[in-house]
C-alpha positions in Angstrom: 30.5 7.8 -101.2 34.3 7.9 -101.5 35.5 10.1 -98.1 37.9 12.0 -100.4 35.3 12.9 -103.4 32.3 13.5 -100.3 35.2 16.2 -99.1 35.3 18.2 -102.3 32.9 20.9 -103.7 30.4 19.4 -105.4 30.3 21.5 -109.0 27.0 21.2 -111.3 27.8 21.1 -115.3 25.0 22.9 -116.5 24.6 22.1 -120.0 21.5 23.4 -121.7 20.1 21.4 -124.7 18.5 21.9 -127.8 18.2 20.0 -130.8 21.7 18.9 -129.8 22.0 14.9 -130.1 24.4 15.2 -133.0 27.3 16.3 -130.1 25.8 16.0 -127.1 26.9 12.5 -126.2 30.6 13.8 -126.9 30.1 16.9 -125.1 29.0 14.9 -121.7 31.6 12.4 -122.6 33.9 14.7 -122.0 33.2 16.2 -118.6 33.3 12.5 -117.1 36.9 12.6 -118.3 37.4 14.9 -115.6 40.2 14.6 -113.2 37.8 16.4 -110.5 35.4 13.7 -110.0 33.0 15.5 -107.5 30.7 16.8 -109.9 26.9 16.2 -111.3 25.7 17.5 -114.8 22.2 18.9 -115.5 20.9 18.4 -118.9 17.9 20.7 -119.5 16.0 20.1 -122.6 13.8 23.3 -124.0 11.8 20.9 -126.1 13.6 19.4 -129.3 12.4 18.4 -132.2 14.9 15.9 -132.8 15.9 12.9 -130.6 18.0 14.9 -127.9 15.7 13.6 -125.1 15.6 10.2 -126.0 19.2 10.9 -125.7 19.3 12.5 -122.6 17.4 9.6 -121.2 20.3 7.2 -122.4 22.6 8.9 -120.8 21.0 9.7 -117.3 20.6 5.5 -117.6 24.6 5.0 -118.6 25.9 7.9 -115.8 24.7 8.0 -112.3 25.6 11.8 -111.8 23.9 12.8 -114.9 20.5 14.3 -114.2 17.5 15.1 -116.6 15.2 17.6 -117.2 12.5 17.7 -120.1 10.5 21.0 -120.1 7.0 20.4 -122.1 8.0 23.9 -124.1 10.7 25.7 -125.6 11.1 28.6 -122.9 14.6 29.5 -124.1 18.1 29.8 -123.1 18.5 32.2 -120.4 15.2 30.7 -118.8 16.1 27.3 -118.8 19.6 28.6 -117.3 17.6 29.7 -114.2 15.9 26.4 -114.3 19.1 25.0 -114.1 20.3 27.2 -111.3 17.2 26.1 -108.9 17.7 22.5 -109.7 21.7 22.7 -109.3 23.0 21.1 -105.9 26.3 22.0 -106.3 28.0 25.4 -104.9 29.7 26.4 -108.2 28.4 26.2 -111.8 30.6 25.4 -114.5 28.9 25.9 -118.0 29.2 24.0 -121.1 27.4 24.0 -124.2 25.9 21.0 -125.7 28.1 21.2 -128.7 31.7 21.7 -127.1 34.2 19.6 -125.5 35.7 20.1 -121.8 39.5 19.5 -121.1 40.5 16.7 -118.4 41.9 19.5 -115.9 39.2 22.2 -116.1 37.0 22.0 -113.1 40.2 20.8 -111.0 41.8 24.0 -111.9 38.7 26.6 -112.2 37.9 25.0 -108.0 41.0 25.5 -106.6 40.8 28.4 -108.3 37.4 30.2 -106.5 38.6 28.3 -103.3 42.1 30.6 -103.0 41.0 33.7 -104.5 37.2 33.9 -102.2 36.8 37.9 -104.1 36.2 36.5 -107.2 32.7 35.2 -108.1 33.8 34.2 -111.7 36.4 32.5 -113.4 36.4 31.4 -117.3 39.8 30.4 -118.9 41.2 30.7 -122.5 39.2 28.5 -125.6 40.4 26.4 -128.2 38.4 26.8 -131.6 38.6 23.6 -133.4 36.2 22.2 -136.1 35.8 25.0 -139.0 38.2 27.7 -137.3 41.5 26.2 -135.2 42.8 29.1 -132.9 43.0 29.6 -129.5 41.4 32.7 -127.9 43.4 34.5 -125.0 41.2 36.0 -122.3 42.6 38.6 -119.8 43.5 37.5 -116.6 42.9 39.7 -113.3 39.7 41.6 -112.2 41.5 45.0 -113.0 42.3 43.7 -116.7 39.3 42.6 -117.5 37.2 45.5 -116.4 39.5 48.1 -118.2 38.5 46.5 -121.4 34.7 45.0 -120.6 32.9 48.1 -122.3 34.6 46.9 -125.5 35.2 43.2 -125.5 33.4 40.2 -123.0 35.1 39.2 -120.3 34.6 35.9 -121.2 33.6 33.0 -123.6 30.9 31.6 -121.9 31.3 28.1 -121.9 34.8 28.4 -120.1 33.0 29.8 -117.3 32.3 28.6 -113.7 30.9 30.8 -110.9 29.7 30.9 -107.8 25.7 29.6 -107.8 25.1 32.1 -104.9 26.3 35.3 -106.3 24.3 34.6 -109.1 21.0 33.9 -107.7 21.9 37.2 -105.4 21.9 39.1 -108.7 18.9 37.6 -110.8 20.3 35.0 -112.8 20.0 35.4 -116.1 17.6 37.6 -118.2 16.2 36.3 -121.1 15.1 39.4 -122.2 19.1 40.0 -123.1 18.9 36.4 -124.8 21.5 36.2 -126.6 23.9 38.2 -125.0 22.2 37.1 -121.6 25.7 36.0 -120.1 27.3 39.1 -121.0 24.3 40.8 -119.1 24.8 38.5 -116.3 28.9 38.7 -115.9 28.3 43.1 -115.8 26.2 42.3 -112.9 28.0 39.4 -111.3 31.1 42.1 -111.9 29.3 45.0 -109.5 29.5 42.7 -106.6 32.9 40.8 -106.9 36.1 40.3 -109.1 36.1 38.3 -112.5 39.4 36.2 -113.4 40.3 33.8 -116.1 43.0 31.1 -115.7 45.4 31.8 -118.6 45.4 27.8 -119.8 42.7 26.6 -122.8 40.1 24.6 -120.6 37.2 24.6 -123.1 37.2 23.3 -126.9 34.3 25.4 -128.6 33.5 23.5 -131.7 33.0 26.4 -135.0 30.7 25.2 -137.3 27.4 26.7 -139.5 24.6 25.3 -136.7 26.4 26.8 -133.9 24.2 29.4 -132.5 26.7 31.8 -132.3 26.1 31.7 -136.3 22.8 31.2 -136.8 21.5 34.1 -133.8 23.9 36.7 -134.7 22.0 39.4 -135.9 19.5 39.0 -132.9 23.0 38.8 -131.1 24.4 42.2 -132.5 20.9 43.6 -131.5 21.0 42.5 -127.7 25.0 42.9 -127.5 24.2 46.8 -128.2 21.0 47.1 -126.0 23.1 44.9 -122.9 26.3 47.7 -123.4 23.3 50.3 -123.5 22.3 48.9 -119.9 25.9 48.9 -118.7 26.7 52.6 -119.2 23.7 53.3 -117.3 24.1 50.7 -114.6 27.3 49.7 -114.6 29.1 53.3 -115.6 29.3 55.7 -118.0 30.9 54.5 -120.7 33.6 56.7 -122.8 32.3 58.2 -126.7 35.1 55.5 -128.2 33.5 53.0 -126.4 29.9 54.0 -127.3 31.1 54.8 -130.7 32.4 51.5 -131.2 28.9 49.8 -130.1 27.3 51.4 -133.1 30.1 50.3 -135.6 29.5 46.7 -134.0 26.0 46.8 -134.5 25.8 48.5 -137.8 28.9 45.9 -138.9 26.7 43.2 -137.5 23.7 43.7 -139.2 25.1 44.2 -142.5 27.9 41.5 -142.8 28.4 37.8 -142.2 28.9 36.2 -138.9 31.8 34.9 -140.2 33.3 38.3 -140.8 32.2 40.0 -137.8 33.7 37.1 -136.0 37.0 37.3 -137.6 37.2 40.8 -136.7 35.9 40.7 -133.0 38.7 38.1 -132.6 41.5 40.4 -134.0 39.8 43.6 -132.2 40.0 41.6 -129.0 43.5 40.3 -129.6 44.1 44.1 -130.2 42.6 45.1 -126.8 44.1 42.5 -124.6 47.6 43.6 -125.8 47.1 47.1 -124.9 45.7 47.0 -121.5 48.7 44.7 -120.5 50.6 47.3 -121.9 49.4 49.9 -120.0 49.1 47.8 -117.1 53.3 46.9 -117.3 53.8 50.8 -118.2 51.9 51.7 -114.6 54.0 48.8 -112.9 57.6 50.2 -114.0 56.2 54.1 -112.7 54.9 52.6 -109.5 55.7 49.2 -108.3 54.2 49.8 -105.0 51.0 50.7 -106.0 49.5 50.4 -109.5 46.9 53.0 -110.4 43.5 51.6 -111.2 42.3 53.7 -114.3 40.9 52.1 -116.7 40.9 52.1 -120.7 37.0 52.1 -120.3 36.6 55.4 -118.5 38.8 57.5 -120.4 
């Protein structure tokens, strides 16, 4: 092994697959475009239907840090991202989903990253929709940002994300019974015991189209998103009545209109949000440079 890449962090790509061969091969194609070459990427497959593991098998044969694992049943996601966590070798995770498309300087950025801040035991980045939406989506940056706005909006898309594989195995991994929401779930509780950044570049391309599951699951996503915020105000905090007021406008929104439209509106709601916690946050600096209160939009 190459002295310099045996010096590095080794990072595990964890990307979980289902009835995925239509992007997958572009998906892994683009982590190995990486300019952070210390990685390895696990490719769990929950039991397709289609020829994802014949796939899979290809490409374990074509790259040699690709590594495959078949499971004989569908056990589903947040399952087979535990799976994925006890067969990882690498100290950080770094998600992607089998359908999206990782920029050159991600995991470069994202390991320096966790290696100068040692409090933070998450860090996801900014996303560029392309496919059937083209925007980019702005994330908030520092631990205080996020969590004066995580009651309302996620801290994160998850396929931007890479954390530390320690913290979460300290916590529980995932729980499926959150499945969808799981990593929302799993970023509240990563969030009790250290700080949560994102690095204010794009890193991730999430590709929009009908068969994403972001589409297809969301009703059963509305449903868990409520009952995960449910969790939070009683784990997590209490939550304020406009916070709790707007879960039941999500869900009730949710389960009546399109994904589409919910979709549209989360991204202008969160747009919405992220502008008036930095506003608050500049308005704090200018009264006291010195020392910036911590209180946050979510407890008021």
């Amino acid at each position: 092994m190459d002295i310099k890449k045996r010096n590095k962090t080794l990072v595990t790509v964890v990307i979980p697959v289902f009835n995925g061969a239509s992007y997958l091969e572009e998906a892994v194609f683009s982590v190995q475009q990486s300019t952070y070459k210390n990685f390895e990427i696990l490719l769990i497959d929950d039991n397709s239907t289609d020829h994802s593991k014949k796939l899979c098998r290809a490409l374990q044969r074509k790259y040699t840090n690709v590594r495959f694992y078949a499971l004989s049943k569908n056990i589903g996601l947040g399952r087979v991202l535990n799976y994925a966590l006890k067969k990882a070798r690498g100290e950080y995770i770094a998600r992607l989903n089998q359908d999206d498309y990782m920029l050159p300087k991600r995991l470069s950025k994202q390991v320096a990253f966790l290696k100068k801040n040692v409090a933070v035991v998450a860090v996801g980045s900014h996303i560029e929709y392309f496919g059937d939406r083209n925007t980019v989506l702005e994330f908030l940056e520092t631990d205080s940002e996020i969590k004066d706005s995580w009651f309302f909006v996620s801290p994160f898309a998850d396929p931007s994300v890479m954390y530390r594989k320690e913290t979460a195995l300290n916590v529980g991994g995932y729980s499926q019974a959150y499945w969808p929401a799981d990593d929302t779930q799993l970023w509240y509780r990563m969030g009790m015991v250290g700080e949560l950044a994102n690095v204010q570049l794009p890193l991730t391309r999430v590709r929009w189209h009908k068969k994403a599951a972001s589409i297809r699951f969301f009703k059963k996503l509305t449903v868990k998103l409520y009952k995960t915020h449910r969790w939070a105000h009683t784990h997590v905090g209490p939550a304020p009545l406009v916070a709790q007021g707007f879960w039941v406008l999500q869900l009730v929104s949710g389960l009546l209109f399109s994904p589409q439209f919910n979709w549209s509106v989360y991204i202008g709601i969160k747009r919405i949000m992220n502008g008036l916690v930095l506003m608050k946050e500049k308005a704090y600096a200018r009264l006291s440079p010195k020392k910036v209160p911590q209180v946050s939009l979510a407890t008021q």
